[in-house]
Phi, psi and omega in degrees: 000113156308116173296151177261196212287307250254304169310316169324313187286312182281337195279327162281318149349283169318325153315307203264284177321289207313311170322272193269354200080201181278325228273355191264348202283132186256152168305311218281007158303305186325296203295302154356288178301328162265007171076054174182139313187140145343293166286008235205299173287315135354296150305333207240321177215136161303314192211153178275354171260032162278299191279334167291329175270356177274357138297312166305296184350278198302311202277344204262276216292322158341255166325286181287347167307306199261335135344274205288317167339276172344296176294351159251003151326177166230031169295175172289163140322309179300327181279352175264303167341298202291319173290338168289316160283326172309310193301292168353266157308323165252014149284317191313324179307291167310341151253077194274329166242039183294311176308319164289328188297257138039297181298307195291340188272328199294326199298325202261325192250085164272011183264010192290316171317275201298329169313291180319288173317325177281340190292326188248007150110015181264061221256048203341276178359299178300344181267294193304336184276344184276321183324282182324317174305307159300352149303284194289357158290314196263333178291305189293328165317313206107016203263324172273165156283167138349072153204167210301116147350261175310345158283330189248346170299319186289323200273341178283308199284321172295320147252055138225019184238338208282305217285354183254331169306320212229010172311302157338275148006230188347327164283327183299308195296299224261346167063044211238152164264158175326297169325299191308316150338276186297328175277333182270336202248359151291334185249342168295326167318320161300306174333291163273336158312314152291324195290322174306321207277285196346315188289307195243031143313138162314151155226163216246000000 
C-alpha cells in the first residue's frame, strides 16, 4: 500500500526525534528525511510540535488502546498474557521504532504518559493495577507460583519490546535482514508466551 504524503512525513519524523529527541530536532531535518522541501511540509503540519503530538497522540492509543482492550476482557489471565504479547510485538513489527521514539521524549518528558493517557482515558497506571488484581487471583487460586505483579508484567514487556531497542544489534550479530527480522519476531510471539507460562508455572 502507498503511503501518502502526511505518512511519510510522520514516518520521518519518528527517524529524526528518535535520533537526536524533540528538543534537537528541526523541520527542515524531518523534511530532509522524507525526501521533499519545507514548503512542501509545511502545508501539510504547521510545525513540529504539530507533528510530535499527532504521533505521540496517535502511537500512545495504538498501543495502550490495545493493551486495556485486552484487560478488560473476560479471558483467563494465561490468554491476556498471550494477548499482551501479540498486541506488543505486532504493533512493534509495524513500528519497529516507536520504542526508541518513545523511551527517549519519556526520558527527558516523563509526565508525557500520564499527560496522554489522562487526554485519552487511557491511564497506564490503571492497566498495571487491573493486570496485579488479576495476577494476585490466579497465584491465590493455586494456578501460579508467588510472584510480583509488576516482575512479570516488566518481564512480559521486556521480552517483547528489548529485541526492537536492539534490532542494530541483533541483526547485525545474528547476520539477519529487515525481512529475516520480521519473520523471527513474527515467531517470537509463541516464544515468549511459552517462556512466560513456563516461568511462572507451579513445579512439583
Amino acid at each position: 500500500m502507498t503511503k501518502t504524503t502526511e505518512e511519510i512525513i510522520m514516518d520521518a519524523a519518528i527517524k529524526v526525534f528518535t535520533r537526536g529527541g524533540y528538543a534537537a530536532a528541526r523541520t527542515s531535518d524531518i523534511a530532509r528525511e522524507a525526501g521533499i522541501n519545507r514548503a512542501l511540509l509545511h502545508y501539510y503540519f504547521r510545525d513540529k510540535q504539530t507533528i510530535f503530538n499527532l504521533i505521540f497522540e496517535g502511537r500512545f492509543k495504538e498501543f495502550f488502546g490495545g493493551l486495556f482492550k485486552v484487560m478488560q476482557s473476560e479471558d483467563s489471565l494465561e490468554e491476556k498474557i498471550r494477548k499482551i504479547i501479540n498486541h506488543e510485538i505486532g504493533t512493534l513489527i509495524l513500528h519497529p521504532d516507536l520504542p526508541r521514539f518513545i523511551a527517549i521524549e519519556v526520558a527527558s518528558r516523563p509526565e508525557l504518559l500520564v499527560e496522554y493517557g489522562t487526554k485519552l482515558g487511557l491511564n497506564p497506571r490503571m492497566l498495571i493495577a487491573r493486570f496485579e488484581e488479576l495476577t494476585r487471583a490466579e497465584i491465590a487460586k493455586g494456578n501460579i507460583r508467588d510472584i510480583d505483579p509488576k516482575q512479570l508484567l516488566i518481564n512480559i514487556m521486556s521480552l517483547s519490546i528489548y529485541p526492537f531497542v536492539a534490532q542494530p544489534i541483533i541483526r547485525v550479530m545474528m547476520q539477519m535482514d529487515p525481512v529475516m527480522f520480521q519473520q523471527s519476531m513474527e515467531r517470537r510471539k509463541q516464544e515468549v508466551f511459552e517462556f512466560v507460562m513456563n516461568a511462572i508455572k507451579k513445579h512439583a
